[in-house]
C-alpha positions as CSV (number, residue, x, y, z in Angstrom):
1,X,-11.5,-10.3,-9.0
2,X,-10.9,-6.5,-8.5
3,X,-10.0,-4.2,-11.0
4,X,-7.3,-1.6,-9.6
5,X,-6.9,1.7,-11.7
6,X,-5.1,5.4,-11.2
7,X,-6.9,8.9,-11.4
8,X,-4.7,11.6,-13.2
9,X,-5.7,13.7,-10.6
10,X,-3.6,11.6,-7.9
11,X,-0.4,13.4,-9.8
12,X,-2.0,17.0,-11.2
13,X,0.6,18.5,-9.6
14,X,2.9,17.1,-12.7
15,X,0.3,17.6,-15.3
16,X,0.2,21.1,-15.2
17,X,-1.7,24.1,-14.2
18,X,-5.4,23.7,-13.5
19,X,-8.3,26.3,-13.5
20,X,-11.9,25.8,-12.5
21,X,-14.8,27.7,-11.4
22,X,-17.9,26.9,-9.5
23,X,-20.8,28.9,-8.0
24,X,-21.6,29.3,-4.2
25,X,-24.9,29.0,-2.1
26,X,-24.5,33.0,-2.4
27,X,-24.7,32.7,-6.7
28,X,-21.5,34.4,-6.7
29,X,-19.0,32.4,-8.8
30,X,-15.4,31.8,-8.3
31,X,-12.7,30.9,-10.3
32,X,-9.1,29.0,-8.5
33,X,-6.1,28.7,-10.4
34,X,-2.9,26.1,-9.7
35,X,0.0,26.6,-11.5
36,X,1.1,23.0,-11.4
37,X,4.3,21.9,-13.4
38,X,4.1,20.6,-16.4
39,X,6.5,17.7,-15.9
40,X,4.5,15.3,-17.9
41,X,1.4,15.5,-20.1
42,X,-1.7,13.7,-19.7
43,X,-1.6,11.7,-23.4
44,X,1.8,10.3,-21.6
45,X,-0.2,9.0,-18.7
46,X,-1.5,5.9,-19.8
47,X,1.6,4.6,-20.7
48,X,3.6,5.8,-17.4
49,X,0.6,5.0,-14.8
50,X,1.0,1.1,-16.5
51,X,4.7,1.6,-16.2
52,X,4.9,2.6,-12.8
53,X,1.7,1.3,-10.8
54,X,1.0,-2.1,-13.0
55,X,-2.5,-0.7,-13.7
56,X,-4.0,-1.4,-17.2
57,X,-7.1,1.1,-16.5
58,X,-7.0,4.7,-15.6
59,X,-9.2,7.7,-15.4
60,X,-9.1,10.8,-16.5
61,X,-10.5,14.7,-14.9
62,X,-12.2,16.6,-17.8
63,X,-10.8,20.1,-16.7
64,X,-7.2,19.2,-16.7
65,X,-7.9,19.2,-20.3
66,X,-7.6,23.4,-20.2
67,X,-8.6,23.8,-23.1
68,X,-11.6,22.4,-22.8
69,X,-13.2,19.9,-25.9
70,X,-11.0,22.1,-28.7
71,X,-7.8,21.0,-26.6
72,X,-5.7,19.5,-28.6
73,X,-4.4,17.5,-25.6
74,X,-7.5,15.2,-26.2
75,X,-6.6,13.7,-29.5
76,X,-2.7,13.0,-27.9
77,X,-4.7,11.7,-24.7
78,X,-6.7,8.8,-26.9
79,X,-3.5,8.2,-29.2
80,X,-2.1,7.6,-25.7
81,X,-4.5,5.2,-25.0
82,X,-5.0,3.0,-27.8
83,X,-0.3,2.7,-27.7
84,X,-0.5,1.9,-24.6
85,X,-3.2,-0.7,-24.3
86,X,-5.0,1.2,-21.2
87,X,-8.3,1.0,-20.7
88,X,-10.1,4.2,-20.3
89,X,-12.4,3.1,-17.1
90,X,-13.9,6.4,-15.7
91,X,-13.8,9.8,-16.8
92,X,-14.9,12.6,-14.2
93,X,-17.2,15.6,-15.8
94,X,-17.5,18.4,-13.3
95,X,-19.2,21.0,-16.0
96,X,-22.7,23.1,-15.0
97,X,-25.1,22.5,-12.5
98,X,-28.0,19.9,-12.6
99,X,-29.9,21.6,-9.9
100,X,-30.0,24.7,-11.5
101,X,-33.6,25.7,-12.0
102,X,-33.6,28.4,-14.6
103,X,-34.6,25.8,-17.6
104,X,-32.3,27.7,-20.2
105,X,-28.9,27.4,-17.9
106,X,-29.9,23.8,-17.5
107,X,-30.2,23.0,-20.4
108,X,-27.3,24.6,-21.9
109,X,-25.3,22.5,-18.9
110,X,-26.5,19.4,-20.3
111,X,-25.9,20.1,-24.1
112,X,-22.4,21.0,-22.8
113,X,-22.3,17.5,-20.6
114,X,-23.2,15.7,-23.5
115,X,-20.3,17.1,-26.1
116,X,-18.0,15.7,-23.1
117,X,-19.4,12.8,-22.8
118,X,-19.7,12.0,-26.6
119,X,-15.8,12.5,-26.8
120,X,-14.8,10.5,-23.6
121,X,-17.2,7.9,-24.8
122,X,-15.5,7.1,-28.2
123,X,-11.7,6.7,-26.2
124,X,-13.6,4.1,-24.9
125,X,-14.8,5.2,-21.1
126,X,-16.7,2.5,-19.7
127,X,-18.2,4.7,-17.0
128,X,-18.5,9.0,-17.4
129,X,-19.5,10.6,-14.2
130,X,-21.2,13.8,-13.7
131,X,-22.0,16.2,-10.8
132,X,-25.6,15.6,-9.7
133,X,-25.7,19.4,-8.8
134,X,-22.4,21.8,-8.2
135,X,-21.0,20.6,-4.6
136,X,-21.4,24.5,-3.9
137,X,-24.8,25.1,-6.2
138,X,-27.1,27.5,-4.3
139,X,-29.7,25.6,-5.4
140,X,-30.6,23.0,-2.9
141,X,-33.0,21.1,-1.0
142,X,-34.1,18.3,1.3
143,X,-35.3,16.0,-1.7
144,X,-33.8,15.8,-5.1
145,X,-35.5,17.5,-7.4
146,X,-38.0,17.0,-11.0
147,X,-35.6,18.8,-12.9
148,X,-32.4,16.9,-11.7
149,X,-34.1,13.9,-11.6
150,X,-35.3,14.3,-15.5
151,X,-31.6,15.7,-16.0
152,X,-30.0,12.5,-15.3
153,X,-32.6,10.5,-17.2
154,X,-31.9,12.5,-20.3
155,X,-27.6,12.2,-20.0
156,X,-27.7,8.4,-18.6
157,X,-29.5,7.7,-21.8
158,X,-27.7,9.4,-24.5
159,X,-24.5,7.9,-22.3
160,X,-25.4,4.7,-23.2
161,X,-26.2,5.6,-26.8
162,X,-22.9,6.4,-26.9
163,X,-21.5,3.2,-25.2
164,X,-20.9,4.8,-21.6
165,X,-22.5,3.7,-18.3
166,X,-23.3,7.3,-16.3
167,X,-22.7,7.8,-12.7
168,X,-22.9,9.9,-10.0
169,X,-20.8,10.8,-7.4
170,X,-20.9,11.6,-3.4
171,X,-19.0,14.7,-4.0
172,X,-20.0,17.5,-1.6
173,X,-22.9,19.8,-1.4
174,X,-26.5,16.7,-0.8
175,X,-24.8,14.6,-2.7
176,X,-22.6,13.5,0.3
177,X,-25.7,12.8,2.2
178,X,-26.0,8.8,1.9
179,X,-30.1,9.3,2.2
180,X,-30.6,11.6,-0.3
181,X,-28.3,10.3,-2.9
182,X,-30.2,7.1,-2.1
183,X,-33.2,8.8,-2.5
184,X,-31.5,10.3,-6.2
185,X,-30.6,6.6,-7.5
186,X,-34.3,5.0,-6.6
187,X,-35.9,8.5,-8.4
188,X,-33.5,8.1,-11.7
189,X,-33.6,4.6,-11.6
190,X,-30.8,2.1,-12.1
191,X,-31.5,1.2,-15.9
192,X,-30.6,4.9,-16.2
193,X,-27.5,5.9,-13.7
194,X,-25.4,4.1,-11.4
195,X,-23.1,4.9,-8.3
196,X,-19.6,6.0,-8.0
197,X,-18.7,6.1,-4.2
198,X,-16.2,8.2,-2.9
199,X,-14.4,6.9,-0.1
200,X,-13.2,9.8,1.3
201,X,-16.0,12.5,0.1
202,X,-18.4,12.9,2.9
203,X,-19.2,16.1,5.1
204,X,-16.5,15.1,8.2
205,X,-13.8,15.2,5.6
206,X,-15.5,17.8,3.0
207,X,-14.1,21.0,5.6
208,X,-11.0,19.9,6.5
209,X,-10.5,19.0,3.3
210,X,-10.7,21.7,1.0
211,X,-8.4,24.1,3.6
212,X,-5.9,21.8,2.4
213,X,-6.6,21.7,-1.4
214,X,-7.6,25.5,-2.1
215,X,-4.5,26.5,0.8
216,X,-2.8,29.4,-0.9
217,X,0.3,28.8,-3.1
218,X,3.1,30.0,-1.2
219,X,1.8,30.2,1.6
220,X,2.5,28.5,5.5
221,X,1.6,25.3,4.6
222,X,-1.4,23.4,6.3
223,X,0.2,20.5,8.7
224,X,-2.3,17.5,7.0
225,X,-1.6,15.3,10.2
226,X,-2.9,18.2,12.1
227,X,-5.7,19.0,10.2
228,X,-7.2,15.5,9.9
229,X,-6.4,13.8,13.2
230,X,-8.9,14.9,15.1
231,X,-11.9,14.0,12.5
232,X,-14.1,12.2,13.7
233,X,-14.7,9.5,10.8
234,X,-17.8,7.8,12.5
235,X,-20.4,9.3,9.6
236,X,-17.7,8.7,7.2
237,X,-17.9,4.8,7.5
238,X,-21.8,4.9,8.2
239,X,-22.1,6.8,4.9
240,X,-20.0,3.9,3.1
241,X,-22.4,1.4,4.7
242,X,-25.0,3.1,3.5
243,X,-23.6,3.6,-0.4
244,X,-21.7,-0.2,-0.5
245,X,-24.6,-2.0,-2.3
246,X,-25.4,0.4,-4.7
247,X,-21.7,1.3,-5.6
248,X,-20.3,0.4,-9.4
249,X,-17.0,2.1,-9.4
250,X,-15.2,2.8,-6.1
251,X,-12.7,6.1,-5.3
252,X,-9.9,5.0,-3.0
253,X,-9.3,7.9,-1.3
254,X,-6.1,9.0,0.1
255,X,-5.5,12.7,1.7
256,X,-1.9,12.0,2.7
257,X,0.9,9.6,3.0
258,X,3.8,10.7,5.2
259,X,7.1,9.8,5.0
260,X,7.1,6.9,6.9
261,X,4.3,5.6,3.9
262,X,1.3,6.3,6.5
263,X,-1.7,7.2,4.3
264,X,-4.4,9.3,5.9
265,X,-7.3,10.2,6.9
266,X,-9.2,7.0,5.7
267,X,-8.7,3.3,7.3
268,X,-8.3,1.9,3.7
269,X,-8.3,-1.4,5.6
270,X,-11.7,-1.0,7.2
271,X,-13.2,1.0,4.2
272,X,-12.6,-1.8,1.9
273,X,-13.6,-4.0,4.6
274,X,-17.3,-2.7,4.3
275,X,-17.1,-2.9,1.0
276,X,-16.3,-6.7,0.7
277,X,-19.0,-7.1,3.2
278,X,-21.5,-6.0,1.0
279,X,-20.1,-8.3,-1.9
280,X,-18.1,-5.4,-3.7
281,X,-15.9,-6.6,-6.6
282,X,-15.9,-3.8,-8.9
283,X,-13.3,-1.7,-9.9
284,X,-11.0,0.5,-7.6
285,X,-9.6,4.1,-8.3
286,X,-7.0,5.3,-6.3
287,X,-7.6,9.6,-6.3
288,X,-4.8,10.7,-4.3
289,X,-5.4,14.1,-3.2
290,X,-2.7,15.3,-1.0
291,X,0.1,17.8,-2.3
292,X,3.6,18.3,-1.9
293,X,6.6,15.9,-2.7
294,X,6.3,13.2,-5.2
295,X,2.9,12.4,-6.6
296,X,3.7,9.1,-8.4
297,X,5.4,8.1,-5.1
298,X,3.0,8.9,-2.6
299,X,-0.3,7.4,-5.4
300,X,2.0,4.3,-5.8
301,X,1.7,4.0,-1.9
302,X,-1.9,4.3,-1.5
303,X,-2.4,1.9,-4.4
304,X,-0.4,-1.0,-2.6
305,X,-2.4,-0.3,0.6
306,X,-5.4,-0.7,-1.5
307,X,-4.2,-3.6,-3.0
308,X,-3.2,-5.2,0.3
309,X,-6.5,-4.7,1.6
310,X,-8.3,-6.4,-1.4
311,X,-5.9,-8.4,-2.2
312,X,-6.8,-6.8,-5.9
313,X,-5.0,-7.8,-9.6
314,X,-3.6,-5.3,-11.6
């Protein structure tokens, strides 16, 4: 039976403000800033995402810790674990840039992956999950290449010195090309790194999708209905055909849910679908990633879809 678990980042809008950067095709990079409320901390997470969504795993976002691996948020996060009895399934790792080619930035990224990893790994993350490449790096190509390749060797071993499975993630930028992140898993090899498929992150949605989570604070606020109707989600459910088999930890995703409990822009029912065709049974993460009203609410919603549609335990 399926596993069902919660992503913090389906309710950062109540865990506070959030900062990241990332570096463009152009090498220019850019830092965005969300001054979230702080209406509940991430060490009391565990015990309210088992409280309110009957989950008894959970993952976490390394950069809503803010202040990065001296924040003292970490050590309240894995006391928050171990009293609540939550498993620690996933954490995501979104630091430096695998395809960078300048050796000394590369390898200072991956020193600075491993400190993260190390830390997550001894709360007792089953899986860690890393970037293969920044979504926006400028450094791309057609095939994956040495450098990355040897990259992910080097981190999905220490991982599992430390206990941890490594994965990698469809998450913008080639890596939401089905081919070459297929192309990426056969060249690292699965004895070394394993798939986390994204639901939701491929290049129909990608667009669309960031207009809505980097709109302006303040702002006119995006219509989501508007925005996402008209997608065409063809290459979307071709792309999770193409991932299913390889997959070892799955991202429900969820854009919206309306207030008649509609969630959009993915057919959770037809996603999941193609994933029990292809013999699926491991975990399930709901990542909610809409904004505005309740959070909890609108997560909680997505999750009984998902569990509807999987007919998943808790």
């Amino acid at each position: 039976m399926t596993i069902l678990s919660m992503s913090s980042y389906s309710v950062r809008e109540h865990l506070g403000p959030v900062e990241f950067s990332f570096t463009d095709p152009a090498g220019e990079t850019h830092t965005f800033s969300f001054p979230y409320e702080s209406l509940t901390s991430l060490a009391e997470f565990p015990a309210r995402a088992k409280a309110e969504f009957g989950v008894t795993a959970i993952e976490t976002v390394a950069f809503q810790f803010r202040g990065g691996l001296t924040d003292p948020e970490l050590d309240a996060f894995a006391d928050g674990l171990r009293a609540s009895g939550v498993r620690l399934l996933n954490v995501a790792i979104d630091t430096g840039d695998l395809l960078e080619a300048d050796d000394t930035k590369r390898a200072a990224d991956i020193a600075e992956l491993k400190r993260w990893i190390e830390r997550f790994s001894a709360m007792g993350a089953q899986f860690v999950r890393v970037n293969p490449g920044s979504p926006f790096s400028p450094h791309q190509g057609g095939e994956p290449p040495a450098h990355l390749i040897a990259a992910l060797v080097e981190l999905g071993d220490y991982a599992a010195s430390q206990g941890s499975r490594l994965l990698v993630e469809n998450h913008g930028g080639p890596s939401s090309d089905p081919a070459w992140m297929l192309g990426l898993l056969d060249a690292v090899g699965s004895e070394h790194l394993g798939l986390l498929l994204d639901l939701g992150n491929f290049d129909a949605l990608m667009q669309p999708v960031m207009a809505l989570v980097f709109q302006a604070p303040g702002g006119e606020p995006i219509d989501p209905v508007a925005l996402l109707e008209n997608v065409d989600l063809a290459s979307v459910y071709a792309g999770i055909e193409a991932l299913a088999p390889r997959a070892e930890l799955v991202h429900v995703k969820a854009h919206d849910v309306d207030d008649a409990g509609v969630v959009r822009a993915i057919d959770l029912d037809r996603a999941i679908g193609i994933l029990r065709a292809h013999g699926y049974d491991g975990p399930l993460t709901v990542e909610y990633e809409g904004t505005g009203g309740d959070p909890w609410a609108k997560s909680a919603r997505v999750l009984e879809v998902a569990r509807q549609a999987s007919e998943v335990r808790a």
